[in-house]
C-alpha positions in Angstrom: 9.0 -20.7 8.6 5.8 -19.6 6.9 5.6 -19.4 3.5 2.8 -18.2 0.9 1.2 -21.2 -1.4 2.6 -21.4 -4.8 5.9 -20.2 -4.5 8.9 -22.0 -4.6 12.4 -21.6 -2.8 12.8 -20.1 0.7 11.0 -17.3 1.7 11.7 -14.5 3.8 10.3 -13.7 7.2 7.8 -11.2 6.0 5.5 -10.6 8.6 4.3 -7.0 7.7 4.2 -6.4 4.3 3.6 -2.6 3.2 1.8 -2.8 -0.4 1.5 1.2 -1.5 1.0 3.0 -4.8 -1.4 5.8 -6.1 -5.1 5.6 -6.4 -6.4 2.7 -8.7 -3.0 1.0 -8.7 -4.9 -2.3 -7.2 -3.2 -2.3 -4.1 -6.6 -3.4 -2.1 -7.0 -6.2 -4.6 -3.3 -7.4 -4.3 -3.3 -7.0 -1.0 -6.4 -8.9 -0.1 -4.9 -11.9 -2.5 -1.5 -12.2 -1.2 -2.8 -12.1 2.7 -4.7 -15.2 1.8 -1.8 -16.6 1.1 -0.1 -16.7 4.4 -1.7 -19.9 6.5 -2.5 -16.6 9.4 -2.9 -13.4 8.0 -4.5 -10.2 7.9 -5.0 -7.3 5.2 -5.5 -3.5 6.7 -6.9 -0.9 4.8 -5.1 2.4 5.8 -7.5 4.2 4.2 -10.4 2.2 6.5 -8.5 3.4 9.6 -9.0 7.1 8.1 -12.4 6.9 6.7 -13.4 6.0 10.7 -13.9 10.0 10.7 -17.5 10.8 10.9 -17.4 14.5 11.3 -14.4 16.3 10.2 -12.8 13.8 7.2 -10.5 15.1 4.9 -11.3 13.5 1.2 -8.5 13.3 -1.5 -8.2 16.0 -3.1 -5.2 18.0 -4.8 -4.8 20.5 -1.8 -3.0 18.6 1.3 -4.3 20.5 4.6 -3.2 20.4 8.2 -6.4 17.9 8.6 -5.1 15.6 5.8 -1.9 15.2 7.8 -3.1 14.6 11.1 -5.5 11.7 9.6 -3.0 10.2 7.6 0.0 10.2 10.6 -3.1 8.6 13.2 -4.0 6.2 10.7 -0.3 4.9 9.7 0.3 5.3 13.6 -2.3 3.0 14.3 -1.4 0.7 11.6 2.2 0.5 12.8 0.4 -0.2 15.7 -2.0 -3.0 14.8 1.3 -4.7 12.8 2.8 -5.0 15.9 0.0 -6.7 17.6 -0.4 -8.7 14.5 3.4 -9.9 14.4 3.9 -10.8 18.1 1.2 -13.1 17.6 2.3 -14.7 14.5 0.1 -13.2 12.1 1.3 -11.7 9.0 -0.1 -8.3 8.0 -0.7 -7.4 4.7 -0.9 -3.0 5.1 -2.4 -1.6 1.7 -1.8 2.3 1.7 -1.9 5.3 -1.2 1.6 6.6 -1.1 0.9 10.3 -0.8 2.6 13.0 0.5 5.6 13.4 -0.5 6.9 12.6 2.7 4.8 9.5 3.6 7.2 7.4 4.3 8.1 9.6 7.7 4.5 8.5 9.0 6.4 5.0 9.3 9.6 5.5 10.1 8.6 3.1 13.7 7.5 0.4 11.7 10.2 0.2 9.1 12.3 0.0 12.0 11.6 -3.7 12.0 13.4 -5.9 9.9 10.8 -7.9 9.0 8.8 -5.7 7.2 8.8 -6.1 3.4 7.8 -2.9 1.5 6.3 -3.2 -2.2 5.4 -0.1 -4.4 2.8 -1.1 -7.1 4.0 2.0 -9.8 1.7 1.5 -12.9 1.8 4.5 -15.2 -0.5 7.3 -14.3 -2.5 6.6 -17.9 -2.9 2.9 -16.3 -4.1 4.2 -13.6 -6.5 6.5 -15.2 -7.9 3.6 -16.9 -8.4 1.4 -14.0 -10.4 4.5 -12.5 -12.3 5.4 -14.8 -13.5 1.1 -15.0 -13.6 0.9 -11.5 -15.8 3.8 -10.9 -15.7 3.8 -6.8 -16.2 6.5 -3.9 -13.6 8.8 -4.5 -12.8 8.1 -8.5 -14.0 11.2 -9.7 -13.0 13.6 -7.4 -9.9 12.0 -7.9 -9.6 12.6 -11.5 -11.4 15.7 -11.3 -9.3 17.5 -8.9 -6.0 16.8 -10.1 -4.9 14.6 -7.4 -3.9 11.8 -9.5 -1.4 14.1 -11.3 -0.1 15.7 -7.9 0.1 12.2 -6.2 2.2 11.1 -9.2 5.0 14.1 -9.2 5.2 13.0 -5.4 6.1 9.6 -6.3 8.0 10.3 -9.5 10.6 12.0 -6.8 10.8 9.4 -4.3 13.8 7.6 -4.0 12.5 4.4 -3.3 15.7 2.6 -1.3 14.4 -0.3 0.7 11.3 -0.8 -1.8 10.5 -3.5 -4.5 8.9 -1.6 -7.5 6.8 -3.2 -9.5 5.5 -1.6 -12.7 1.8 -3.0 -13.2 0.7 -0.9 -16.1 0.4 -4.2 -18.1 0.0 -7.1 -15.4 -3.5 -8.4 -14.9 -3.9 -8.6 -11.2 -2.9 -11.9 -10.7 -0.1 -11.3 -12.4 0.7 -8.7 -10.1 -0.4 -10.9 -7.2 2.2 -13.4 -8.1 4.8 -10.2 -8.6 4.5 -9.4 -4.9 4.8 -13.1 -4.0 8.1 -13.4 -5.8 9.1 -10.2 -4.1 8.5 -12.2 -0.8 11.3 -14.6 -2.0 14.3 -12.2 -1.8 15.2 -8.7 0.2 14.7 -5.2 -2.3 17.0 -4.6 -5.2 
C-alpha cells in the first residue's frame, strides 16, 4: 500500500485527496507538501484549470454570475477527470480547490463517487485568513478583500454541513503543522 513519509500506522488508500477552504487558507501550500509525500503523486490547482480563460474569465468577486458557474463546473469536471487518469495509473492526486458556492460540492458529486477519495476542509477563521492575505499579497488578494468575497465565501461555508469531510481549523497551525494535520487525516476515514 503507499503510504506518505513520516507517518506511522496504516494508512488509507487515498488516491485523490480533495484539500479545499476559502482564499488564503494555504491550501496550495498544503497541498503541494503533502503530494510530495506520496512516492507518485501529483498536485492540481483547480483554480489553474480556470485561470486557462484568456478571454472571458470570471475573477472572484462577491457577485457569482452564470460565467462563474460554468468555469467552476468545467474546471472541477476536468479535475474529476484528470483524478481519474491519475488513479488508474497509480498516481495519487492531491486537488487544492476554494470551496465556494454554496453548493460546490455538486460540481463533484462523480468524483466523490469513489471511495478512495479523501476530502479535507482547511477552515481557519476568516480573521486568519485576513491576515494571511493581507501577508501574502498575491493576484487576487485585494480584490478579494475589497469586494467582500471573503465575507460571502465564509457565510457559504459557515452553512455547510460537512459529512464525509475532515475539518481542520488552521487559524493557529504554522503550515507544517497543518501539513502534518492532513497527513494524520490520511491515517483514518472522516469523523
Amino acid at each position: 500500500m503507499e503510504g506518505i513519509a513520516g507517518v506511522a500506522g496504516d494508512l488509507l488508500p487515498a488516491r485523490v485527496l480533495l484539500l479545499c477552504g476559502p482564499p488564503g487558507a494555504g491550501k496550495s501550500t498544503v497541498a503541494q507538501q503533502v503530494a510530495e509525500g506520496f512516492a507518485r503523486s501529483a498536485h492540481l490547482k483547480v483554480d489553474d484549470l480556470r485561470e486557462i480563460e484568456v478571454n472571458g474569465f470570471a475573477p472572484p468577486g462577491l457577485e457569482w454570475t452564470e460565467a462563474h458557474e460554468s468555469q467552476f463546473v468545467r474546471a472541477r469536471t476536468a479535475a474529476t477527470l484528470i483524478a481519474r487518469l491519475h488513479s488508474a495509473d497509480g498516481v495519487t492526486l492531491v486537488i487544492d480547490d476554494v470551496c465556494v458556492p454554496g453548493h460546490f460540492e455538486d460540481h463533484y458529486v462523480d468524483l466523490f463517487a469513489d471511495p478512495l477519495v479523501h476530502r479535507v476542509m482547511l477552515k481557519p477563521t476568516r480573521a486568519a485568513v485576513e491576515r494571511r492575505i493581507r501577508a501574502r499579497g498575491g493576484e487576487w488578494d485585494e480584490l478579494l478583500l475589497s469586494s467582500g468575497a471573503l465575507p460571502w465565501c465564509y457565510e457559504r461555508l459557515d452553512r455547510l454541513p460537512l459529512d464525509g469531510w475532515t475539518v481542520i481549523d488552521s487559524s493557529d497551525l504554522s503550515a507544517n503543522e497543518t501539513i502534518e494535520a492532513v497527513r494524520r487525516s490520511l491515517a483514518s476515514p472522516p469523523a
